[in-house]
VMD Tcl script that builds the backbone (N, CA, C; Angstrom):
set m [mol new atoms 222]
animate dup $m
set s [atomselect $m all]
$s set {name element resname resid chain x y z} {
  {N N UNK 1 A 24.120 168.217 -89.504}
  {CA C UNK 1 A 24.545 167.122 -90.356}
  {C C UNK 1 A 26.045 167.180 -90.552}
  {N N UNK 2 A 26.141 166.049 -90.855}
  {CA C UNK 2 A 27.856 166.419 -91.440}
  {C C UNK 2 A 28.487 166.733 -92.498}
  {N N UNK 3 A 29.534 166.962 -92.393}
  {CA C UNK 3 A 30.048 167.620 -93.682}
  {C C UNK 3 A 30.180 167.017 -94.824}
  {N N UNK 4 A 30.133 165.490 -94.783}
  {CA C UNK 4 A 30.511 164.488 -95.781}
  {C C UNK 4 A 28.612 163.821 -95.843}
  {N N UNK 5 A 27.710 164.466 -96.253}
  {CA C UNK 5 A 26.007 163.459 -96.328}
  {C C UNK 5 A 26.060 162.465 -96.697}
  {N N UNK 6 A 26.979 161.996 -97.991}
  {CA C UNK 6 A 26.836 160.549 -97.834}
  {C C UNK 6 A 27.835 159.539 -97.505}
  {N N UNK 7 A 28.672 160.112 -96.751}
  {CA C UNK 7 A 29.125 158.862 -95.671}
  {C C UNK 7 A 28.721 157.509 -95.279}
  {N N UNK 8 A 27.747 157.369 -94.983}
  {CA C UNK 8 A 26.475 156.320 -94.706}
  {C C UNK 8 A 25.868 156.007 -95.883}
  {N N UNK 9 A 25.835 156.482 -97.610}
  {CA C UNK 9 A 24.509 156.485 -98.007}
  {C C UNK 9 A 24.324 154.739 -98.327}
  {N N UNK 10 A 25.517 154.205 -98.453}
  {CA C UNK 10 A 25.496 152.313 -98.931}
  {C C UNK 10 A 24.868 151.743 -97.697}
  {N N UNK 11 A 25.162 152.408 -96.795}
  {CA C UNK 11 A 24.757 151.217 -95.319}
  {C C UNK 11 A 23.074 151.624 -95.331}
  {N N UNK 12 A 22.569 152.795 -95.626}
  {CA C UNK 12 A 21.371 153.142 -95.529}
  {C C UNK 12 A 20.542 152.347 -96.341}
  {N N UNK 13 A 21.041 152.449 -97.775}
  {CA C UNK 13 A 20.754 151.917 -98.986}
  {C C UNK 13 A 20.269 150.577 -98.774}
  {N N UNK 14 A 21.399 150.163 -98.062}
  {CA C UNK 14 A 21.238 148.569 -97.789}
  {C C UNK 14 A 20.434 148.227 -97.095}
  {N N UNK 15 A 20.007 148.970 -96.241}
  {CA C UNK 15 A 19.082 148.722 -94.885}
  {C C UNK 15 A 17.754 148.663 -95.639}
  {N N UNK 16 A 17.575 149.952 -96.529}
  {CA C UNK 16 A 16.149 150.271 -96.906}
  {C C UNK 16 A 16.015 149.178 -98.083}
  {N N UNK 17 A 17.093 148.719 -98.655}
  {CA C UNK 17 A 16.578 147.106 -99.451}
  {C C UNK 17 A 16.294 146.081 -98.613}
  {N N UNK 18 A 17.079 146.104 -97.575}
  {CA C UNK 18 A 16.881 144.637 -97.106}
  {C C UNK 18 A 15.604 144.285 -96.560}
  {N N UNK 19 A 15.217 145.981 -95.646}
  {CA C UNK 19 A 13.743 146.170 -94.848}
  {C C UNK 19 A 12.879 146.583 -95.997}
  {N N UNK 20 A 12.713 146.798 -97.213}
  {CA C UNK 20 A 11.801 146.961 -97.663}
  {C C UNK 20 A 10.935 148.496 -97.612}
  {N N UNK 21 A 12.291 149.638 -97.119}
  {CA C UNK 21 A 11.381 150.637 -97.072}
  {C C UNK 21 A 11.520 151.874 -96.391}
  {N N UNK 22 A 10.981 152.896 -95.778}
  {CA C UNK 22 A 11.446 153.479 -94.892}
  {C C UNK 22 A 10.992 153.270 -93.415}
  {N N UNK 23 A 9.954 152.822 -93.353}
  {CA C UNK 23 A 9.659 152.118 -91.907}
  {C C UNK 23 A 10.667 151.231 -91.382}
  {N N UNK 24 A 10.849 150.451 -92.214}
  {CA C UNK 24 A 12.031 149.345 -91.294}
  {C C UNK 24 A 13.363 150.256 -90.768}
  {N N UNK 25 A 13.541 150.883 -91.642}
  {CA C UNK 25 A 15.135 151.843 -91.406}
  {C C UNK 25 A 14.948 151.917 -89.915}
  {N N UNK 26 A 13.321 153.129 -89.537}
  {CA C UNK 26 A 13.287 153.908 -88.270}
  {C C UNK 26 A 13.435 152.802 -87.636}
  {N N UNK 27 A 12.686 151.887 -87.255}
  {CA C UNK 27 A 12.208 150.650 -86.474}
  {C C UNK 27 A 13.295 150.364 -86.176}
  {N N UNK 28 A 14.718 149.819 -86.972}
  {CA C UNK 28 A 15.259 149.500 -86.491}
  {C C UNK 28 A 16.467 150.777 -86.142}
  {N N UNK 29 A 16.720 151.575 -86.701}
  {CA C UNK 29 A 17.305 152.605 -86.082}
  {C C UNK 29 A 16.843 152.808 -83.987}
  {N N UNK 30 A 15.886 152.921 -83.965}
  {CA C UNK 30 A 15.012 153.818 -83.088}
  {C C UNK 30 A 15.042 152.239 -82.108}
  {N N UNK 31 A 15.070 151.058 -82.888}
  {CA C UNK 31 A 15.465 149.677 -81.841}
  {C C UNK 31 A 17.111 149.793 -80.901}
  {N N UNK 32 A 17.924 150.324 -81.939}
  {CA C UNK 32 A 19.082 150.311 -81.548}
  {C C UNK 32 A 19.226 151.481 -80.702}
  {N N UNK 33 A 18.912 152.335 -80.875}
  {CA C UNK 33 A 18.920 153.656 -79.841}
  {C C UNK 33 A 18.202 153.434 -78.328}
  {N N UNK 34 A 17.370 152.530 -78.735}
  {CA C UNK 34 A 16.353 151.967 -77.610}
  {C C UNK 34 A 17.639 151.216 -76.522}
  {N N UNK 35 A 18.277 150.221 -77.401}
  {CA C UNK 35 A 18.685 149.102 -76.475}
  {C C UNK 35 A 20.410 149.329 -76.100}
  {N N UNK 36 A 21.303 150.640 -76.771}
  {CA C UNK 36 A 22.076 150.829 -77.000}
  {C C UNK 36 A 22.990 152.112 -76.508}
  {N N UNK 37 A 21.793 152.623 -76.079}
  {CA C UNK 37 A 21.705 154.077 -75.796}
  {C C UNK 37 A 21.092 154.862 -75.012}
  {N N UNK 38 A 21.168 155.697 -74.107}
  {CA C UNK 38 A 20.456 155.910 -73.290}
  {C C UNK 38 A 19.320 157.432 -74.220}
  {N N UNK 39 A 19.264 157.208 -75.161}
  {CA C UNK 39 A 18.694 158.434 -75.960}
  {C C UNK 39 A 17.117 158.823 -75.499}
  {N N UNK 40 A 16.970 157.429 -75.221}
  {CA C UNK 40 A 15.368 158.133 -74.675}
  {C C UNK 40 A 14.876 157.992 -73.102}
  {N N UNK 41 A 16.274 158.160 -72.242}
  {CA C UNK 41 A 16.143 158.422 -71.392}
  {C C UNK 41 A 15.042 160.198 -70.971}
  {N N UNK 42 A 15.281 160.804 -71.877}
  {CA C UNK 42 A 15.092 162.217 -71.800}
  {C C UNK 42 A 13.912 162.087 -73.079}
  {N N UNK 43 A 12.642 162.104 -73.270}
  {CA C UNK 43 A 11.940 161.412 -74.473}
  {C C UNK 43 A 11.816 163.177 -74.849}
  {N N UNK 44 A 11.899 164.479 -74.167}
  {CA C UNK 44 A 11.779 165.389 -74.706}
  {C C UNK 44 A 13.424 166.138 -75.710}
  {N N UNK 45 A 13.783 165.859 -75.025}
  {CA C UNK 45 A 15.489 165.800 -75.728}
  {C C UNK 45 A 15.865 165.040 -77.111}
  {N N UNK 46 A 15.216 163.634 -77.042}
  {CA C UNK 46 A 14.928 163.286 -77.849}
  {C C UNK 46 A 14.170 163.804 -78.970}
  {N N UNK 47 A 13.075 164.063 -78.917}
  {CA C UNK 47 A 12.241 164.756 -79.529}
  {C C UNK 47 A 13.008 165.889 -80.372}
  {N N UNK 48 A 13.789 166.523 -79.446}
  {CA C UNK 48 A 13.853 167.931 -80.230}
  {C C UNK 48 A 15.072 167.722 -81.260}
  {N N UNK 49 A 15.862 166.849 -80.643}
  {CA C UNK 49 A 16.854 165.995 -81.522}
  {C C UNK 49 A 16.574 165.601 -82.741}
  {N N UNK 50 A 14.998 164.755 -82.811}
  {CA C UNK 50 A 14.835 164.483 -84.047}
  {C C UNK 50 A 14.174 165.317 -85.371}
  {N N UNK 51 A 13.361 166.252 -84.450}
  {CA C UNK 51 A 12.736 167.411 -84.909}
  {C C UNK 51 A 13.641 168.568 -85.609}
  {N N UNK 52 A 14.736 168.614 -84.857}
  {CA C UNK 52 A 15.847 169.530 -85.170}
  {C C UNK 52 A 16.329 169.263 -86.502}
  {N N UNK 53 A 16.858 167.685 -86.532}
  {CA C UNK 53 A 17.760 167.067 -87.763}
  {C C UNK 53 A 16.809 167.049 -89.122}
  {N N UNK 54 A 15.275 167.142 -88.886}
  {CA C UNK 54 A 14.416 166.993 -89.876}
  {C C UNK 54 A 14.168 168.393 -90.215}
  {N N UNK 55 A 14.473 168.991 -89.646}
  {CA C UNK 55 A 14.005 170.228 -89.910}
  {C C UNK 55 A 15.445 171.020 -90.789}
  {N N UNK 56 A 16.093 170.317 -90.551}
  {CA C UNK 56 A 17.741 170.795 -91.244}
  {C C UNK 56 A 17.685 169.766 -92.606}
  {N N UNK 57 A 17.152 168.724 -92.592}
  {CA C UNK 57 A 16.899 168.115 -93.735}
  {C C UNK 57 A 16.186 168.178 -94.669}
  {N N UNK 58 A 14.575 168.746 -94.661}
  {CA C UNK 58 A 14.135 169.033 -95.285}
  {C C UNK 58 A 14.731 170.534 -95.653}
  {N N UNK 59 A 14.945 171.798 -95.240}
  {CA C UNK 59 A 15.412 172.876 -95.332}
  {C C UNK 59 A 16.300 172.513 -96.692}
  {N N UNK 60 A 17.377 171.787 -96.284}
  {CA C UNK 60 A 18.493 171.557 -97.365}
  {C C UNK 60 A 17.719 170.687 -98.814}
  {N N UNK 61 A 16.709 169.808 -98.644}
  {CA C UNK 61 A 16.007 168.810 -99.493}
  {C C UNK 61 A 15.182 170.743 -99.930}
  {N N UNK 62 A 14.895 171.309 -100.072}
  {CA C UNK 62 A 13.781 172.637 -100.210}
  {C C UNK 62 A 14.889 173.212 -101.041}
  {N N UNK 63 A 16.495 173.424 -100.734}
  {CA C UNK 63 A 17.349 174.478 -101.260}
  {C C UNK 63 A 17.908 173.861 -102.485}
  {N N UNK 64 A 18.116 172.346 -102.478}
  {CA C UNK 64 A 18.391 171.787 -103.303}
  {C C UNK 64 A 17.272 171.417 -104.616}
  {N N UNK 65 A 16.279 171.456 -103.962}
  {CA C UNK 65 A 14.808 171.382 -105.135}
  {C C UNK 65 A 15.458 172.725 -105.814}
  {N N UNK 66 A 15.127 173.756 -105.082}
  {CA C UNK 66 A 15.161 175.282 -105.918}
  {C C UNK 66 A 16.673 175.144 -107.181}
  {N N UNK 67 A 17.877 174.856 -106.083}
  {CA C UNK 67 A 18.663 174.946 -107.052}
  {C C UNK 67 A 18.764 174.304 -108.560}
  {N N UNK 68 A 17.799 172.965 -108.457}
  {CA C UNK 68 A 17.543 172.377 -109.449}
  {C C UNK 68 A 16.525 172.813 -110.787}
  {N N UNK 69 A 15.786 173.374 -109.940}
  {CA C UNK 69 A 14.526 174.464 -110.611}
  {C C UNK 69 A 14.742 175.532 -111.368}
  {N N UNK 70 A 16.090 176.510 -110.785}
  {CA C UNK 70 A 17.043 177.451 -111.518}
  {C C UNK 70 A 17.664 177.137 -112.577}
  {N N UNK 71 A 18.524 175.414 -112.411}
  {CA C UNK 71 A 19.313 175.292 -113.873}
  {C C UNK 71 A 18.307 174.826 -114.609}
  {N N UNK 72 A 17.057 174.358 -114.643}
  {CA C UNK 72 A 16.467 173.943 -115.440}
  {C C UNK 72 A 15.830 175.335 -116.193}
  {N N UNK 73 A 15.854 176.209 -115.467}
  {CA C UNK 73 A 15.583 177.398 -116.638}
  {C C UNK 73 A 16.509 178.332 -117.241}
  {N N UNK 74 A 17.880 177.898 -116.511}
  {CA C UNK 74 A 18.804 178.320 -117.988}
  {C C UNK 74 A 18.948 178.202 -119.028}
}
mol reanalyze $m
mol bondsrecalc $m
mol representation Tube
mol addrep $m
């Protein structure tokens, strides 16, 4: 991920109002990668690409729960 997470978070924001959600985001994310990109030329590369970034996201979404869990019992 990058060093700055919410860089993007208004354009995301916006997306997931306009689509109604988190399905529309992928759909159209995963449209544009489709028609834009050669990303799924390699559908296993892909894969591990997305598997990778989720797996670094939740990790950090897990460290950040805890840290929240700690000040709440100070």
């Amino acid at each position: 991920m990058s060093s700055d997470d919410t860089q993007f978070d208004s354009l995301y924001l916006q997306i997931l109002q306009i689509g109604k959600g988190i399905d529309p985001l992928f759909a159209s994310l995963f449209s544009c990668l489709r028609r834009k990109t050669d990303f799924f030329q390699n559908p296993d590369q892909a894969f591990s690409i997305i598997e990778k970034s989720f797996k670094a996201a939740k990790l950090r979404f897990e460290q950040d729960q805890q840290k929240e869990k700690l000040k709440k019992e100070k």
